[in-house]
C-alpha positions in Angstrom: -63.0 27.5 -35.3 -60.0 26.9 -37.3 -58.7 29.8 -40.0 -57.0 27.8 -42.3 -59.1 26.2 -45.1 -57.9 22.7 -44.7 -58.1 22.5 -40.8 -61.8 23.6 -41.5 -62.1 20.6 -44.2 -60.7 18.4 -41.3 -63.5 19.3 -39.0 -65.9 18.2 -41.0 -64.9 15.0 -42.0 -63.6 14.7 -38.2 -67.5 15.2 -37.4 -69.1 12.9 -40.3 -66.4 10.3 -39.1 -67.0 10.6 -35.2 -71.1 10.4 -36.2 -70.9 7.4 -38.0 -69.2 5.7 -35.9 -71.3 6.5 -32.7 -74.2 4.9 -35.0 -72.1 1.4 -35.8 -71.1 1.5 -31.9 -74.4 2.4 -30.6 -76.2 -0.3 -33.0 -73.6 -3.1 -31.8 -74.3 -2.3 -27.9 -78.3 -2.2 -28.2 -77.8 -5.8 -30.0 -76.0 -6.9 -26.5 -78.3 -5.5 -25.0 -81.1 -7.3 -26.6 -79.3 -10.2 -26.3 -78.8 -10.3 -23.0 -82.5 -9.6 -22.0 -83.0 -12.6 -24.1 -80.5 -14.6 -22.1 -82.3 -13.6 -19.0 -85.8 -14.5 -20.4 -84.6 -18.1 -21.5 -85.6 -17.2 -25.1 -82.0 -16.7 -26.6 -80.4 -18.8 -29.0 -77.7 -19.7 -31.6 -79.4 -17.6 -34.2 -79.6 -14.9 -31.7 -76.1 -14.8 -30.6 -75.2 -15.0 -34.9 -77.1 -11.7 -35.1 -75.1 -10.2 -32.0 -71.5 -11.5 -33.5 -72.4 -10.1 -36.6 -72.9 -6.5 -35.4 -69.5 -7.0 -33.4 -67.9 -8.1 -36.3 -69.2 -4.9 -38.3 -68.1 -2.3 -35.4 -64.5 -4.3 -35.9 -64.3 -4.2 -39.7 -65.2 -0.6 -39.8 -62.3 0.1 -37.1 -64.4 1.6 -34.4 -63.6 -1.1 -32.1 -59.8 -3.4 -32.1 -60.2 -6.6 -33.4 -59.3 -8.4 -30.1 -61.9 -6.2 -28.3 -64.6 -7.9 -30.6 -63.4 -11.4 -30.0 -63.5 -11.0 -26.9 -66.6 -9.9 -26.7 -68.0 -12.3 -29.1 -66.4 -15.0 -26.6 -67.9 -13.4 -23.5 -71.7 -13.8 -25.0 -71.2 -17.2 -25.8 -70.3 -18.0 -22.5 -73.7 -16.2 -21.0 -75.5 -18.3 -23.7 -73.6 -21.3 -22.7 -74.3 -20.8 -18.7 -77.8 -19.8 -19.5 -78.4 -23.1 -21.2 -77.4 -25.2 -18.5 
């Protein structure tokens, strides 16, 4: 534990910081994850893939994840949902 008072400040919001973030990240990968168990099932669709982006697009905006990371990512579930329709 840190002895000066602003290192101990900088802990804190270190640990507020690193919590909220596993939260956005956790939230975007259990929407891929739902996604894909729809793309297995046969049941996913445009709509479904909206919600995914969406949660992606948070996780970049609030700098958890790059914005190249998200694009690609975004890119990569299309393509399942595109290989899954055919």
């Amino acid at each position: 534990m840190p002895n000066i008072k602003s290192a101990m400040k900088r802990v804190k919001v270190n640990e507020k910081k690193n919590l909220r973030n596993r939260m956005i990240k956790s939230a975007m990968r259990t929407s891929i994850k739902k996604y894909d168990a729809a793309v297995a099932a046969g049941t996913a669709d445009v709509q479904a893939l909206s919600a995914v982006a969406s949660a992606v697009d948070k996780a970049a905006s609030k700098g958890v994840i790059h914005k190249n990371a998200a694009n690609r990512k975004k890119a990569r579930l299309a393509k399942r949902l595109n290989k899954a329709a055919q």
